[in-house]
C-alpha positions in Angstrom: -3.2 26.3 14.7 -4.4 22.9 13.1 -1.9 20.6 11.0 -3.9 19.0 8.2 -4.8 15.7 7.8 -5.6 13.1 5.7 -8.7 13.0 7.2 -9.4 16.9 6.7 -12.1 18.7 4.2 -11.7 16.8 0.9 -12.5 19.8 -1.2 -9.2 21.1 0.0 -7.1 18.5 -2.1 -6.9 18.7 -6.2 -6.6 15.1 -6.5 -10.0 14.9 -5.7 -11.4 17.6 -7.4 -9.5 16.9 -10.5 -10.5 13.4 -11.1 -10.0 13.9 -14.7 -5.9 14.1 -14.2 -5.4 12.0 -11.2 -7.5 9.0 -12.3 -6.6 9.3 -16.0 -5.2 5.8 -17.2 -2.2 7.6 -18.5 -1.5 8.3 -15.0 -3.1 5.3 -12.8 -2.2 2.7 -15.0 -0.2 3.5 -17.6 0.4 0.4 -20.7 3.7 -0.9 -20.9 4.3 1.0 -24.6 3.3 3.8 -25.4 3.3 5.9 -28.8 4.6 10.1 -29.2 1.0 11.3 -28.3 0.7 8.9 -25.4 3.9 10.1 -24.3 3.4 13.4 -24.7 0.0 13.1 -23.3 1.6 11.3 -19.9 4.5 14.0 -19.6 1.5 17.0 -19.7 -0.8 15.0 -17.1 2.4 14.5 -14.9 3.5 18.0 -14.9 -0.3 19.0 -14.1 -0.8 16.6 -11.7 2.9 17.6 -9.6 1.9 21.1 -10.0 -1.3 20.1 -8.0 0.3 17.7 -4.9 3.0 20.8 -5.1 0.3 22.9 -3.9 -0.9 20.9 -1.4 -0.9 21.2 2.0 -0.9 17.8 2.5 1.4 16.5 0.7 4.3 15.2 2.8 1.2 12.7 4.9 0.3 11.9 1.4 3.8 10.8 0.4 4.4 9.2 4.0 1.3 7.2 3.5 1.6 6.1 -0.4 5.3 4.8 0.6 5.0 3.2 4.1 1.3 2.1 4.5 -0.2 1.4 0.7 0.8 0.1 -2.4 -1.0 2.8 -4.2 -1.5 3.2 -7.9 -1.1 6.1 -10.0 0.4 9.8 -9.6 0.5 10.6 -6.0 2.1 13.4 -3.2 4.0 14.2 -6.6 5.6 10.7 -7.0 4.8 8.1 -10.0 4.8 4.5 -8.9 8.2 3.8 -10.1 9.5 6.7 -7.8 7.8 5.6 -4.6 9.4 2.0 -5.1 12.8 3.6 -5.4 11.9 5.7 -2.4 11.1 2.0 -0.3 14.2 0.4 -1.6 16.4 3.3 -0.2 14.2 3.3 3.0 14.9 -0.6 3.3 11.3 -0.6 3.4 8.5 -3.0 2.2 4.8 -2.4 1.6 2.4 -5.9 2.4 -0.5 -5.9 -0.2 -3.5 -5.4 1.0 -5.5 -8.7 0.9 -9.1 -7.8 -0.8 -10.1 -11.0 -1.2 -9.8 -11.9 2.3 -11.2 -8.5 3.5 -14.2 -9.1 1.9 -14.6 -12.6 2.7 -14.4 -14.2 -0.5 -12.2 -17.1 -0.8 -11.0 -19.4 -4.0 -10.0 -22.6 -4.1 -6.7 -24.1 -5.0 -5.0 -21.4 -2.6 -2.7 -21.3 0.0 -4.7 -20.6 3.5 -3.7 -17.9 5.5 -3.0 -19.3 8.9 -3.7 -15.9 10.2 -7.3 -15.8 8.7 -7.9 -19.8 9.9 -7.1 -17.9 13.3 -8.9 -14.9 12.8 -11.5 -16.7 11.7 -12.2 -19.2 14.6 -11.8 -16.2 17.0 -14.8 -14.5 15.8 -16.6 -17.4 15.9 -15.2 -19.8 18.0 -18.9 -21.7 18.0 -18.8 -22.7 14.6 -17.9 -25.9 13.7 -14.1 -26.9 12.4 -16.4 -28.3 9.4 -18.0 -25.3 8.9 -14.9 -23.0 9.5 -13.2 -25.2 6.4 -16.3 -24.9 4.1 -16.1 -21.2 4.8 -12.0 -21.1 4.2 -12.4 -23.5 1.1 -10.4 -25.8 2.5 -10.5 -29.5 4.2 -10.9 -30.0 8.4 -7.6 -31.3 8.4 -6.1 -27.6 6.9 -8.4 -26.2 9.7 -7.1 -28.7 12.6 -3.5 -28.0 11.4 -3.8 -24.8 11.5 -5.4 -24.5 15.0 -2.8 -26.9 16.3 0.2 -24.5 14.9 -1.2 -21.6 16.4 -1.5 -23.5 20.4 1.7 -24.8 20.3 2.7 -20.8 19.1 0.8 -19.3 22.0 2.7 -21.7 24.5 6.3 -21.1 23.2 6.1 -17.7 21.5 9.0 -17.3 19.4 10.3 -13.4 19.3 9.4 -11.7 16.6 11.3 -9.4 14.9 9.2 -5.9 14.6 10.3 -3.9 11.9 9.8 0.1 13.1 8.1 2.2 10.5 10.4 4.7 8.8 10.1 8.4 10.2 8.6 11.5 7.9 11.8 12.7 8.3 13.4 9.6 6.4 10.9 9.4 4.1 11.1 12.7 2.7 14.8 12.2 2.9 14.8 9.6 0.6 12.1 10.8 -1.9 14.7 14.0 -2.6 17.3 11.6 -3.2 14.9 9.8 -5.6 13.5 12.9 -7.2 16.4 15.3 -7.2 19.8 12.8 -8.0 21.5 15.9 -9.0 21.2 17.7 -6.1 22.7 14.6 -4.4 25.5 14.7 -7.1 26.5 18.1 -6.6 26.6 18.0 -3.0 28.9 15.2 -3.2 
């Protein structure tokens, strides 16, 4: 017997084959006001859309994911945004944004530089210039040399770091019934 996975025939999952409920703006990114209809409209695409992640039989890697790994946005494993954020806070858990920007290379100016990416950078091409490193980063040498400097003296005296363990499945599915059911929590009590 195979558990499914995230990575398993995407046919098998409604969210993909009803685009027209899961990527709905009602749902993905719903405006701060809305009117009766809009309301309405949002309550009907919800219900739908739960009805679908109830069905599915991967739904609790779909919640684990959407809570521990990735911001996500919209309706997902049968949680709004809101509810996923609630599920964090009673997980003690936070979620690090996904840097796009730096992903796909682009860079602005007036920014703080990652000293990660200066690093990361100069490892994949250690080669390059400092000078050209800093035109790539958007930034002057003396950023670059600053950076680079930091990240010796790390690498001789290492401070500890403190590694925060990812929340079980267990927890996290713990913590998304307190968030969806309170009452069931209330009676129990």
């Amino acid at each position: 017997m195979t558990i499914p996975t995230l990575q398993a025939d995407a046919t098998a999952r409604g969210c993909v084959q009803r685009t027209d409920i899961f990527q709905n703006v009602l749902l993905e990114d719903p405006p701060t006001s809305l009117n009766t209809a809009e309301r309405r409209a949002t309550m009907k695409l919800t219900s739908q859309a739960a009805k679908i992640c109830g069905a599915c039989p991967l739904q609790n890697e779909c919640l684990y994911t959407a809570v521990v790994d990735h911001d996500v946005a919209g309706f997902v494993a049968g949680t709004t945004e809101k509810q996923r954020l609630k599920i964090r806070r009673a997980l003690g858990w936070k979620v690090t944004p996904d840097n796009m920007d730096s992903l796909a290379g682009a860079f602005t100016q007036n920014r703080q530089v990652d000293h990660d990416e200066v690093v990361r950078l100069r490892m994949a091409n250690p080669h390059e210039s400092l000078e050209m490193l800093a035109q790539r980063m958007g930034c002057s040498l003396s950023t670059i040399k600053r950076h680079l400097r930091r990240h010796r003296q790390e690498r001789t005296s290492p401070k500890p770091r403190q590694v925060k363990v990812k929340p079980s499945l267990r927890k996290v599915l713990t913590a998304a019934q307190q968030v969806l059911n309170p009452q069931t929590q209330r009676q129990a009590a």
